[in-house]
C-alpha positions in Angstrom: 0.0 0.0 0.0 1.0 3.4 -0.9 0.7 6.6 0.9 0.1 10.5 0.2 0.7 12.4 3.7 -0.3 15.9 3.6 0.5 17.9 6.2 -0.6 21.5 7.1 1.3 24.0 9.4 -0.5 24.9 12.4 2.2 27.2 13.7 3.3 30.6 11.8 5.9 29.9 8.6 9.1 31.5 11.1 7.9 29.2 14.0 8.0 25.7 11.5 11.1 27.2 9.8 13.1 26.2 13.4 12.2 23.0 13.2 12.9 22.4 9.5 16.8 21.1 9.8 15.5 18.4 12.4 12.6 17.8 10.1 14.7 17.8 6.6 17.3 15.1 8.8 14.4 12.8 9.5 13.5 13.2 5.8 16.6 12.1 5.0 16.8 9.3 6.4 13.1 7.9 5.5 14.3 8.1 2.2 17.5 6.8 2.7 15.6 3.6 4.1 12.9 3.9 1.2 10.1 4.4 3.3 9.5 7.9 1.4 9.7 8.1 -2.1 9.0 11.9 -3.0 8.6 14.6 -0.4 8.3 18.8 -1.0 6.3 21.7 0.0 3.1 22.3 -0.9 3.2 25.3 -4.1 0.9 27.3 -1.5 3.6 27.2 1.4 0.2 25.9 3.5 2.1 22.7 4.2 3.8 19.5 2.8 3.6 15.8 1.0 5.3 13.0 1.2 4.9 10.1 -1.4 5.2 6.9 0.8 7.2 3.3 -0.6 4.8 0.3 -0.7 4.5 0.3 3.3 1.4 -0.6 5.8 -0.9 1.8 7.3 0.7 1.1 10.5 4.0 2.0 9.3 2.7 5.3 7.2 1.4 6.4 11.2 4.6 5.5 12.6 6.1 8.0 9.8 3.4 10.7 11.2 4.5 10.0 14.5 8.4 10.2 14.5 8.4 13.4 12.3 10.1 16.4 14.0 6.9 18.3 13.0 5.0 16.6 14.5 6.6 16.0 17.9 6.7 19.6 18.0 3.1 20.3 17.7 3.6 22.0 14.3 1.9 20.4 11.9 -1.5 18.5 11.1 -1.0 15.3 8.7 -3.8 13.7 6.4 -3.3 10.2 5.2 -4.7 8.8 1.4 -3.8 5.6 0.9 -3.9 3.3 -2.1 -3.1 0.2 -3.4 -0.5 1.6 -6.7 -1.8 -1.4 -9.0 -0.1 0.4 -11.9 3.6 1.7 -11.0 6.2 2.5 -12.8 9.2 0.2 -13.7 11.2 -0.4 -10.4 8.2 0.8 -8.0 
């Protein structure tokens, strides 16, 4: 199962923005262990997304969870999942 995460700042821009090297460090490294495939702001600057690897529900949480965002009260997350029955080569 695949995952979109979209999450929306809570907190003014400046406030999120000190959080953002902890947050960009974790993103690195749930790449790095291909749990996220794509992640950027949203064009708006309300928020974020982050395309998931082929992981469970559970494990897409556990991603909400750990995320310095979040753990700092920051951000709200929304989770669309689905099942990526046509992927790309290598997906």
């Amino acid at each position: 199962m695949f995952h979109v995460l979209t999450l929306t700042y809570e907190k003014p821009i400046e406030v999120v923005d000190e959080t953002r090297p902890a947050h960009l460090a974790w993103l690195n490294d749930e790449v790095a262990a291909g749990r996220i495939l794509l992640a950027g702001r949203q064009e708006s600057g309300a928020g974020g997304v982050l395309i998931t690897g082929d992981i469970s529900a559970e494990d897409a949480d556990d991603i909400i969870a750990r995320d310095p965002y979040t753990l700092a009260g920051l951000v709200s997350y929304a989770r669309l999942s689905f099942n990526g029955g046509i992927r790309a080569p290598g997906l």
